[in-house]
N, C-alpha and C positions, 0 to 999 in steps of 0.2 A: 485549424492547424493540428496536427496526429505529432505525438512522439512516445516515447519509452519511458517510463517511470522504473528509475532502479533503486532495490532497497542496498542499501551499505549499512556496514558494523558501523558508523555516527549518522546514517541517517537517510535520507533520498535525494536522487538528484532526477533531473529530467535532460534527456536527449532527445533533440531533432531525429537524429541520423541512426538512433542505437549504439551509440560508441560511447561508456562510461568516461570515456576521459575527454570528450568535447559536450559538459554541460552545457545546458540550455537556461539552467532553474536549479535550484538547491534551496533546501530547509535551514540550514545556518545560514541566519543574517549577516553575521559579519562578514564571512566570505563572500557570499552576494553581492556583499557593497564594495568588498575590496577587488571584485573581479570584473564588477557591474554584467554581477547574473542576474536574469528573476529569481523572486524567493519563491517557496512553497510555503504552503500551510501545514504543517505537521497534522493538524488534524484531517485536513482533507489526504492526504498521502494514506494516515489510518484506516482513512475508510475506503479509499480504493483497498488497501490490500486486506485488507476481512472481507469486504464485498457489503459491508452496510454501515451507517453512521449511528451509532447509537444514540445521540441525542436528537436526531430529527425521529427518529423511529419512536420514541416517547414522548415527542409533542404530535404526531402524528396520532397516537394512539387517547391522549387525552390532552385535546386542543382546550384550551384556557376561551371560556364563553360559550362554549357549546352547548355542554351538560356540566360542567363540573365550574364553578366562580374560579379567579383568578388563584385563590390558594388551594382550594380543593384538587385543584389542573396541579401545581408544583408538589404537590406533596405525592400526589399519585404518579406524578412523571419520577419522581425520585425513588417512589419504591420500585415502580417500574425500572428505572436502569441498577439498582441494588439485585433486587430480581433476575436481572437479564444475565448482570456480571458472577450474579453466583452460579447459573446455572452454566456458563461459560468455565467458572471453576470446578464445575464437577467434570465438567465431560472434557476439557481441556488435556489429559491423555488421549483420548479418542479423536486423534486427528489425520488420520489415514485412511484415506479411501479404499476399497477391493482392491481395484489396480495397482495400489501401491503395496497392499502386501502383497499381493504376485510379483511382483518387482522384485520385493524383500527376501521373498522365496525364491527364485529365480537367483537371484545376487548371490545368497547363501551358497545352494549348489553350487556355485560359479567358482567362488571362493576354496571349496577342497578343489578343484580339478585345477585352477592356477595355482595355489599354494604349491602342486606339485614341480611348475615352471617356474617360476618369479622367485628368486632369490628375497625380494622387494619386503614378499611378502610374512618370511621368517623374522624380520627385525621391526617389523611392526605388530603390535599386539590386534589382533581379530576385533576389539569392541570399537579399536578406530578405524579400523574399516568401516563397520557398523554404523559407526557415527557419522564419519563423513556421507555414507550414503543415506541414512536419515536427513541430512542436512541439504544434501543433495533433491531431494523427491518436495522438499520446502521452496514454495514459487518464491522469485528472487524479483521479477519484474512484469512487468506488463502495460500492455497497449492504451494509450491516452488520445484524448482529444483536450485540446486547449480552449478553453471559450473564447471566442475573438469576439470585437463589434468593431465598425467600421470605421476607419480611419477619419476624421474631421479638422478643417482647417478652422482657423479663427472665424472667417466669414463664413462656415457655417455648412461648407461645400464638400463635397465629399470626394476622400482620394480616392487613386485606386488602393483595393488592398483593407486587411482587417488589422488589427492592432489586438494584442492579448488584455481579454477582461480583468480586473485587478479587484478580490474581493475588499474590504473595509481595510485590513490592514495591510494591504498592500502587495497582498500574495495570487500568482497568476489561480485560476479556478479550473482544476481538471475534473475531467468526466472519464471513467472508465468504457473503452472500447468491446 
């Protein structure tokens, strides 16, 4: 099952259809239950939108049994994501691709040549222009798949049709598209 994962100022929701305003799935529990939506997992939401999960990427990198005994593995997974999150904090200005400062450049120019039309744009200060189109160039959504497994009746038979996978705590498990 494919849908839209959209980020919002309190959090994510998921849509079938792409339409923010007919959730499928939402990150706050309570609304979930008072709307009877699926829940997401706030951390599975995170790591669609970075594009990696940080804590499988550190057990990944030092599996506990391997080489390393079972605390040797957490102490080294821990510096490893200490590690991973500082170097996120250095470069964490640096989050614009080429294309986007061409954009930026492109925008800028745009801005004296409408300045000359748009009334709009004498009462609004230039840095929020700025802003909003920084804000703008920042992905807001993107494409899902829902893990399904097959619908089952008591005796054991199988319907038509898949049913949405439920991780431990009860939140549907998406895959990025």
């Amino acid at each position: 099952m494919k849908g839209k994962l959209h980020k919002m100022v309190s959090g994510y929701i998921l849509s079938l259809n792409g339409d923010i305003d007919d959730p499928y799935a939402i990150v706050n529990e309570e609304l979930a239950k008072d709307h009877e939506w699926h829940r997401l997992s706030l951390k599975n939401c995170q790591a669609i939108e970075r594009g990696y999960d940080l804590d499988e990427l550190a057990k990944a990198e030092y599996p506990i049994g391997e080489v390393w005994n079972d605390e040797e593995a957490l102490i080294r997974e821990l510096a490893f994501k200490k590690g991973f999150q500082k170097a996120l904090e250095l470069m964490g200005d640096k989050k614009f691709s080429e294309q986007d400062m061409y954009k930026m450049f492109i925008y800028g120019r745009s801005i004296d040549t409408a300045k000359k039309h748009l009334k709009e744009l004498e009462d609004k200060p230039i840095d929020e222009f700025f802003n909003d189109f920084i804000q703008s160039l920042k992905q807001k959504e993107w494409d899902v798949e829902i893990e399904t497994v097959p619908a089952l009746s008591n005796n054991g038979n199988v319907y038509y049709g898949d049913i949405p996978k439920l991780d431990a705590d009860g939140c549907l498990i998406l895959k990025k598209i």
